[in-house]
C-alpha positions in Angstrom: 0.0 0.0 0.0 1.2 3.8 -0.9 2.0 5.7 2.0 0.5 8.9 2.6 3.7 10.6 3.9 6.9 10.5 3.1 9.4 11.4 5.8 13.1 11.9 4.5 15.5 11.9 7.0 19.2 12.8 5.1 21.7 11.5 7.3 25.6 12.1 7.9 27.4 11.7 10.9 24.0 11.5 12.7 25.3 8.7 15.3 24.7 10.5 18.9 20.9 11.9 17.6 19.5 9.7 14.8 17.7 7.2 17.2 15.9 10.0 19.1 14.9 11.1 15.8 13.6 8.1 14.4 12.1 7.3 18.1 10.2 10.6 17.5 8.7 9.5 13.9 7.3 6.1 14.9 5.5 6.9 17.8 3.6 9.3 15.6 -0.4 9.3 15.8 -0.2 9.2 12.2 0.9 5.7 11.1 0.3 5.8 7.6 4.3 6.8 6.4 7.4 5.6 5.3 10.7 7.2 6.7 13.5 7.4 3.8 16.9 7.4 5.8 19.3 8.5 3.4 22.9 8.3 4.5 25.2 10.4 2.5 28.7 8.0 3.3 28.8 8.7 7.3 32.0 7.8 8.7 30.3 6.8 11.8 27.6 4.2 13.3 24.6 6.3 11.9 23.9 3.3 9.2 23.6 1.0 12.4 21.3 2.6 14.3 19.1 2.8 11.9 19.4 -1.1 10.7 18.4 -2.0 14.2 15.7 0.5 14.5 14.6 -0.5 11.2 14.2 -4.1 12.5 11.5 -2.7 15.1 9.4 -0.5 12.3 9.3 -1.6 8.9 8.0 1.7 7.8 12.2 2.4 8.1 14.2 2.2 4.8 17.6 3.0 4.6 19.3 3.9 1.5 23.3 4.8 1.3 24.7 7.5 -1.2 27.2 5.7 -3.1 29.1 9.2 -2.8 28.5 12.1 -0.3 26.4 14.6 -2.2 25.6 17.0 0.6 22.2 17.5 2.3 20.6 19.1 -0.8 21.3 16.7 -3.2 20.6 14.0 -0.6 17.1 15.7 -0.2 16.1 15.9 -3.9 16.8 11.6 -3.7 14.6 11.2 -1.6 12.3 12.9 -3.4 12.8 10.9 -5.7 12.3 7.7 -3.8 9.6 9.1 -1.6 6.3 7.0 -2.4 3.8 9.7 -0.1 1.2 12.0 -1.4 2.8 14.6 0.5 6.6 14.3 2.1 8.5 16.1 5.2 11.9 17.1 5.4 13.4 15.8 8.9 17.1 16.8 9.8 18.9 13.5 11.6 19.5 15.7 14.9 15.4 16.7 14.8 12.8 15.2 16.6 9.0 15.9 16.5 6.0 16.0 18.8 4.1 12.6 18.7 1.0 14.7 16.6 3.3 16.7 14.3 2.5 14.4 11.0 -1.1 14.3 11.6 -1.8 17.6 12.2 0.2 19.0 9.2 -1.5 16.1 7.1 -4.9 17.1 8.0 -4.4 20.7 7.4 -2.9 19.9 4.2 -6.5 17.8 3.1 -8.9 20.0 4.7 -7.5 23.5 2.9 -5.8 21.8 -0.3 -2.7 23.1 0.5 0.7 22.3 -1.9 2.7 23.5 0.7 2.7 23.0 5.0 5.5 24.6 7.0 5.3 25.1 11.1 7.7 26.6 13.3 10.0 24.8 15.5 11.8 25.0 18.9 15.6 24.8 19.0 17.3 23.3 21.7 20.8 24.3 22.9 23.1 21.9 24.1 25.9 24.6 25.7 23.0 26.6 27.5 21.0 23.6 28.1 17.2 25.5 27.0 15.0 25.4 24.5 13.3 28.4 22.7 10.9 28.7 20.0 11.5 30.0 16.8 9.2 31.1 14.1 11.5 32.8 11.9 12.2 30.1 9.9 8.4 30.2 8.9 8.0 33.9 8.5 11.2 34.4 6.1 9.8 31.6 4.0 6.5 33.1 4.0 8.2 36.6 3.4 10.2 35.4 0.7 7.6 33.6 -1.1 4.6 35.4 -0.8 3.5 37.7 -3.7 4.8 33.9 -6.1 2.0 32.2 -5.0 
């Protein structure tokens, strides 16, 4: 069966955060996903944590670069391998709220939408905190608003 989402995780060097992150995307409400790992030629364990998390949640696929291409490039493969209606970019070091998925996905149905972006909170590991941050959202919207 097709997936409805797509998450692609682009992995390198991901060792120490990767399993929080893919701990994050299957306890989602929202089952109906894949989760493209896409290692681009880590030089650490990353590949292994995700084999054995992969073991757990078959919804897991990991796929290795055959050279590194950079988080872009690794990003536009899994594009290109993505199977979802819809798919969500995940960073290896991020981690999302159990409802994160659903509630983008339903908003996405209900209003149509080609696009669905939502701020995010950025923790710091010197100061130990967390804060939010909704810039990322408002210079998108800022930047692309009058090409829509």
């Amino acid at each position: 069966m097709t997936p409805k989402v797509s998450i692609i995780i682009p992995v390198y060097n991901a060792e120490k955060y990767i399993g929080q992150c893919l701990d994050s995307v299957c306890r989602q409400t929202f089952y109906d996903l894949e989760v493209l790992c896409i290692d681009d030629c880590s030089t650490d364990n990353s590949a292994e944590v995700i084999k054995k998390k992969a073991v757990h949640d078959s919804r897991i696929v990991l796929v290795k670069n055959d050279e590194n291409l950079g988080a872009g490039e690794t990003r536009n493969k899994g594009i290109m391998l993505a199977k979802g209606k819809y798919f969500f970019f995940l960073d290896a070091d991020d981690f999302l709220d159990t409802d994160a998925i659903e509630k983008m996905y339903l908003c996405s149905e209900k209003h149509k939408l080609q696009l669905c972006i939502c701020p995010h909170i950025i923790y710091s590991e010197k100061e130990k905190s967390l804060r939010k941050s909704l810039q990322t959202s408002y210079v998108f919207l800022k930047r692309y608003q009058d090409k829509v």
